[in-house]
C-alpha positions as semicolon CSV with decimal commas, in nm:
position;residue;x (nm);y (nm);z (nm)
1;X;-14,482;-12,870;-22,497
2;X;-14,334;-12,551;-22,556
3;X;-14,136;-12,381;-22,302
4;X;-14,240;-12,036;-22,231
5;X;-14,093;-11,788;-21,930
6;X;-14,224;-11,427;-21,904
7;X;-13,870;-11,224;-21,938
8;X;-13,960;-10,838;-21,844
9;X;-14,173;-10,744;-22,203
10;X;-14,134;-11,062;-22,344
11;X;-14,185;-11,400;-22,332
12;X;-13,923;-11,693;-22,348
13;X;-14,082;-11,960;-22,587
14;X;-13,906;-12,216;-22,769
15;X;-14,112;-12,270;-23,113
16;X;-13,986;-12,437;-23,393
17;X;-13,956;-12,206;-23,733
18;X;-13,813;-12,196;-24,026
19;X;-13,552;-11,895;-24,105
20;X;-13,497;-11,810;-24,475
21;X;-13,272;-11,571;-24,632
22;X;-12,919;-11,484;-24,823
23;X;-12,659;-11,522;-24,584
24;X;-12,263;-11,280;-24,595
25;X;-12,158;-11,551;-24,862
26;X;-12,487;-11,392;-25,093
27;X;-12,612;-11,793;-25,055
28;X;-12,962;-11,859;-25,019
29;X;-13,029;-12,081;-24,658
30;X;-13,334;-12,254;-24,543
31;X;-13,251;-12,374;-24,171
32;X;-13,492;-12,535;-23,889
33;X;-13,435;-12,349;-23,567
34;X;-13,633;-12,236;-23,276
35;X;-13,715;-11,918;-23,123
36;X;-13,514;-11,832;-22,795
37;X;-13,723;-11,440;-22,727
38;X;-14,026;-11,334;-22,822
39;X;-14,191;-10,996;-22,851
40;X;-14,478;-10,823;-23,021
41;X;-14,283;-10,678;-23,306
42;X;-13,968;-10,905;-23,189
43;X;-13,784;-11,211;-23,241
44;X;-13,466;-11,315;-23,124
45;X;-13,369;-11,696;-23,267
46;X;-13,014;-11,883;-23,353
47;X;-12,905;-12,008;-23,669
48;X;-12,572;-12,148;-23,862
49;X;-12,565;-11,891;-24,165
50;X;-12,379;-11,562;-24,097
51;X;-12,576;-11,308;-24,224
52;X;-12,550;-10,908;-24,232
53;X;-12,744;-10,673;-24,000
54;X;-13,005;-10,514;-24,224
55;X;-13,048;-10,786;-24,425
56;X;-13,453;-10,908;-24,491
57;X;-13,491;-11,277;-24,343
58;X;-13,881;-11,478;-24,397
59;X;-13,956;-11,657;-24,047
60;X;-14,218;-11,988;-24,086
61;X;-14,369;-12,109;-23,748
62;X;-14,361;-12,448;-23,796
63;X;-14,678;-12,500;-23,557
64;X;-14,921;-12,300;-23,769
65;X;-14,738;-12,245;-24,080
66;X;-14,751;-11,844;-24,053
67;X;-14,513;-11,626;-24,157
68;X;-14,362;-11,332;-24,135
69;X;-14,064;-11,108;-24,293
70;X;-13,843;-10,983;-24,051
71;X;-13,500;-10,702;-24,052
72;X;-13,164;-10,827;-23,871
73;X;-13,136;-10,511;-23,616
74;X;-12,856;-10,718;-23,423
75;X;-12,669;-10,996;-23,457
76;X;-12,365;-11,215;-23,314
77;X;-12,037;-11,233;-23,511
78;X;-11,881;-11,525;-23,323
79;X;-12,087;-11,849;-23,365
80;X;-12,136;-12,039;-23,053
81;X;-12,104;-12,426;-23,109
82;X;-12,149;-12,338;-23,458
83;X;-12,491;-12,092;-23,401
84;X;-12,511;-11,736;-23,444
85;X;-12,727;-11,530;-23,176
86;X;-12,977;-11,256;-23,388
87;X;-13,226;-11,048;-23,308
88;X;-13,493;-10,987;-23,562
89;X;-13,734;-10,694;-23,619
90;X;-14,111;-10,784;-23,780
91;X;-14,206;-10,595;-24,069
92;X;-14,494;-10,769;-24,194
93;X;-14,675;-11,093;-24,103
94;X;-14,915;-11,278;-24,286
95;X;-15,131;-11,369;-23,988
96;X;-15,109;-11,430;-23,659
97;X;-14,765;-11,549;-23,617
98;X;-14,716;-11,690;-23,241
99;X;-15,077;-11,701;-23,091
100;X;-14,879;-11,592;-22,762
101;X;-15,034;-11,319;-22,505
102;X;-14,747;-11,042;-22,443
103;X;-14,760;-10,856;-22,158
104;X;-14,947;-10,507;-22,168
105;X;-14,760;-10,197;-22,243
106;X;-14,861;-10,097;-21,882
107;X;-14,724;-10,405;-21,775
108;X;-14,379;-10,294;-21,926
109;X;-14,349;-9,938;-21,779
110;X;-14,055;-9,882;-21,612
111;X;-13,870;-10,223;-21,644
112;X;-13,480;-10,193;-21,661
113;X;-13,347;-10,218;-22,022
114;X;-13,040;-10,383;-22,117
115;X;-12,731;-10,128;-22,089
116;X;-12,406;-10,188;-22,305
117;X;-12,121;-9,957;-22,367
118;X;-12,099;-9,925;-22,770
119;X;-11,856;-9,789;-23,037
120;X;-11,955;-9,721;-23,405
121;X;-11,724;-9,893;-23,641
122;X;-11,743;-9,585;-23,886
123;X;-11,649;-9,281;-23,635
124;X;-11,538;-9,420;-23,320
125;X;-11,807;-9,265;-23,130
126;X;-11,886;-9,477;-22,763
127;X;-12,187;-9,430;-22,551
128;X;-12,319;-9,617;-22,297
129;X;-12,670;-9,680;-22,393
130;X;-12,988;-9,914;-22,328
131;X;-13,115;-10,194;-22,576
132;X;-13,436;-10,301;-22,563
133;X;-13,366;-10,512;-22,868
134;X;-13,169;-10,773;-22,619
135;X;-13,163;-10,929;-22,264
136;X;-12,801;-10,891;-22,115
137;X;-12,747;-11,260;-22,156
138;X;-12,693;-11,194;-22,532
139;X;-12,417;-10,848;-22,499
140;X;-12,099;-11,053;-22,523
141;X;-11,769;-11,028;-22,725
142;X;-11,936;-11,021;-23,100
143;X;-12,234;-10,860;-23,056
144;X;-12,325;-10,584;-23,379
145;X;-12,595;-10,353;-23,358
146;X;-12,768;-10,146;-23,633
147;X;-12,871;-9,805;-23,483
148;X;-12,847;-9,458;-23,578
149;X;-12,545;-9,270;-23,534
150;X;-12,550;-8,855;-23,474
151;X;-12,230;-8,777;-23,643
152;X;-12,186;-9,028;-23,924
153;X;-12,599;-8,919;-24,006
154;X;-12,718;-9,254;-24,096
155;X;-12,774;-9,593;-23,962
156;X;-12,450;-9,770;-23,896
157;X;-12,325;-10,076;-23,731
158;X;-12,201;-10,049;-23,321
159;X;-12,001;-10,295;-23,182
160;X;-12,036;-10,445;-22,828
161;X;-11,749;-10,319;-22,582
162;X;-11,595;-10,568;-22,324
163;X;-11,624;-10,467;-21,948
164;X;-11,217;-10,438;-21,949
165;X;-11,226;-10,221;-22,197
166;X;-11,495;-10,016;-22,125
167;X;-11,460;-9,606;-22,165
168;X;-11,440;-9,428;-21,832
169;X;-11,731;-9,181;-21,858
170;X;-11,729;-8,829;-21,638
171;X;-12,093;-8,800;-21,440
172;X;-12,245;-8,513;-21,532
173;X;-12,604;-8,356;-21,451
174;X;-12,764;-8,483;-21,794
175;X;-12,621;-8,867;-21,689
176;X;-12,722;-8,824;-21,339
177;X;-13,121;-8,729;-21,498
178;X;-13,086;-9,077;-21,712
179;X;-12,969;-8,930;-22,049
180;X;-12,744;-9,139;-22,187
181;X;-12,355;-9,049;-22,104
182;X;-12,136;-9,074;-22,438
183;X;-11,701;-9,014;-22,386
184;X;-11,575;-8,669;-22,400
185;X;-11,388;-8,667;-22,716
186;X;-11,271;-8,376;-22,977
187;X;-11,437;-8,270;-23,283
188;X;-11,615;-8,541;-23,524
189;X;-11,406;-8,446;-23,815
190;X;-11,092;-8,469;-23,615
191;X;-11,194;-8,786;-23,469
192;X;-11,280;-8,944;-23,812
193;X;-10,967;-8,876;-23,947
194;X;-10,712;-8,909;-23,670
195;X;-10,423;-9,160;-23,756
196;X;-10,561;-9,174;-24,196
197;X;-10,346;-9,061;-24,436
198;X;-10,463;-8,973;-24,816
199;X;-10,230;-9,217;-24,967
200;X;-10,333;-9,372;-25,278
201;X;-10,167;-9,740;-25,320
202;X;-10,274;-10,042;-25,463
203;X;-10,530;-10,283;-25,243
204;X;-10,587;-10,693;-25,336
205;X;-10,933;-10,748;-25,151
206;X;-11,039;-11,132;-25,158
207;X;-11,396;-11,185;-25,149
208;X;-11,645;-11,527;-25,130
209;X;-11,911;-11,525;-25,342
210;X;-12,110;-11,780;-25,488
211;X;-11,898;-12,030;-25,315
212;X;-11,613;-11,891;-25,621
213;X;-11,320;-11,663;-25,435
214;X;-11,267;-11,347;-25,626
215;X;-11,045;-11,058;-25,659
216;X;-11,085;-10,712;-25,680
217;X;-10,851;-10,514;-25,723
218;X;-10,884;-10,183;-25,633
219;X;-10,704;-9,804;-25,581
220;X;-10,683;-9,640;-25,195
221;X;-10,805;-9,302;-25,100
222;X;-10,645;-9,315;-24,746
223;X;-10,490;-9,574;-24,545
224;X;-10,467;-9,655;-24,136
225;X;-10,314;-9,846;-23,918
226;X;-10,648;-10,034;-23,894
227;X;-10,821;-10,010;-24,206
228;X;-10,856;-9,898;-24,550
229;X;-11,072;-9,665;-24,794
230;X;-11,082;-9,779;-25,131
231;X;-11,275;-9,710;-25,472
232;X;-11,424;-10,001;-25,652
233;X;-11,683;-10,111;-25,956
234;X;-11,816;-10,401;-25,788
235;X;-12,114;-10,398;-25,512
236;X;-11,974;-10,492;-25,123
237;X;-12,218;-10,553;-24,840
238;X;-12,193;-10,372;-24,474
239;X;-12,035;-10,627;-24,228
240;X;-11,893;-10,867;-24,538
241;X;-11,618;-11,073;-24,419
242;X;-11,261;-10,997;-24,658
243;X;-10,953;-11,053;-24,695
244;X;-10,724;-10,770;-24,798
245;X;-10,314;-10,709;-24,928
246;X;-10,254;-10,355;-24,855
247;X;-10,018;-10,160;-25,114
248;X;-10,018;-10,464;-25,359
249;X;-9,787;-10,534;-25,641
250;X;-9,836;-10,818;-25,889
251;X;-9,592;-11,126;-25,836
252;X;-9,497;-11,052;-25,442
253;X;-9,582;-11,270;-25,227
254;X;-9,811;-11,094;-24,936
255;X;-10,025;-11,258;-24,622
256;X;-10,388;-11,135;-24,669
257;X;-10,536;-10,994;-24,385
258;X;-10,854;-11,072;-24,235
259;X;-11,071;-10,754;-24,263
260;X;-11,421;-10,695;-24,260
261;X;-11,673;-10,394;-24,458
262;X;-11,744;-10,091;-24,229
263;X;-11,900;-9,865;-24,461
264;X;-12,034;-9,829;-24,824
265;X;-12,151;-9,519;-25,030
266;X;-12,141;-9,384;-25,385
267;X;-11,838;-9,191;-25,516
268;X;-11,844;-8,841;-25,643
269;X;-11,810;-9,008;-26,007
270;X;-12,102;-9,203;-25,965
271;X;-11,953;-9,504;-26,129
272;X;-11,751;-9,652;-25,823
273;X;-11,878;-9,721;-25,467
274;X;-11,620;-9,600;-25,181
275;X;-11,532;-9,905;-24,951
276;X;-11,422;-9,820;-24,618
277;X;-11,222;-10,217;-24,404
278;X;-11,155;-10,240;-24,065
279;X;-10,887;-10,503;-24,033
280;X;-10,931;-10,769;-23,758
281;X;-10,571;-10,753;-23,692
């Protein structure tokens, strides 16, 4: 027998599916699971494959053999006994996927939301904000968000910020009328390029695709102490896990550096895409 908990808007059930998909790796997985949260238009399950927020994932319910294609909208970077935490977004079922009643909208008025300070990885930018994608038992060291971001004008992954390292935030009138508080902070453009400089150097980025380790290659357009910008021919994924040699030359002998993909768009020549790594240390 299933067990099922009303949780605020949703339900807890535990109902064995199937999760399909490409994982960070760009390998296809086909793992037995079981949902943890439920929602009308949400799913939040575990499985073993890292995969990137964004990414498309086809959900079976083992019980009636529905299913359903869903978006990663969050996700946990650091597996827990070997399971990743994710939160899943429907976009189209086939039928009538969990045969569950949800509470009425009514029903949900004014129930607290989940409330997590949050930094984008691309511009720095922190607000404390609510999530009604997660319960608070999920916003731990790890957690990734997709959600749009004002300055960088696009969706963009936010990471989860600690308690000790939360931002102290000034009250003002709009915080004390529930409007979410963001830091003060100077201009976006300032912000974004604080501590880069346009130094153009050689970068070794080691990548695992395929299960086959590759290596690109590749020319700077501005360095930091904590990541890179880079032009390249080949296609990288938001969130990919790399390893990176900063201001490579052939035949030394360099520690990569665990680093991870921030950002990707096209270059003004329309033949490379710009790269933008974070390094993890």
């Amino acid at each position: 027998m299933d067990e099922k908990e009303h949780h605020g808007s949703r339900v807890k059930a535990a109902i064995p599916i199937r999760v399909r998909g490409m994982s960070t790796e760009h390998k296809f997985f086909d793992e037995a699971t079981e949902t943890v949260l439920l929602g009308p238009g949400l799913l939040v399950t575990r499985i073993q494959s890292r995969v990137d927020l964004e990414t498309e994932l086809f959900v079976i319910n083992s019980k009636n053999d529905v299913a359903g294609t869903f978006r990663v909208v969050w996700l946990n970077t650091q597996a827990k006994d070997g399971w990743h935490d994710i939160g899943l977004e429907l976009e189209e079922a086939e039928g009538e996927l969990w045969e569950i009643p949800f509470p009425a909208e009514e029903e949900e008025a004014g129930l607290p939301a989940a409330q997590a300070w949050l930094a984008c990885q691309l511009c720095h930018e922190k607000l404390l904000t609510s999530l009604p994608q997660a319960e608070d038992e999920f916003l731990c060291e790890g957690f990734l968000i997709a959600r749009t971001c004002e300055h960088c004008k696009a969706t963009t992954p936010w990471e989860f910020i600690p308690a000790e390292a939360e931002p102290a935030a000034e009250p003002t009138a709009a915080g004390a009328a529930g409007v979410t508080p963001t830091m003060k902070k100077k201009p976006y453009i300032e912000s974004r390029t604080k501590g880069r400089a346009p130094l153009e150097t050689d970068i070794k980025v080691i990548r695992q695709k395929y299960g086959t380790i590759l290596e690109d290659v590749c020319r700077t357009l501005n360095v930091s102490r904590h990541g890179a910008y880079f032009l390249t021919a080949e296609i990288y994924t938001v969130g990919e896990r790399v390893s990176v040699v900063l201001h490579y030359k052939e035949g030394d002998l360099s520690l990569p550096v665990p680093a991870y993909v921030v950002r990707v768009e096209p270059a003004k020549d329309r033949v490379h895409n710009a790269v933008a790594v974070k390094l993890e240390r």
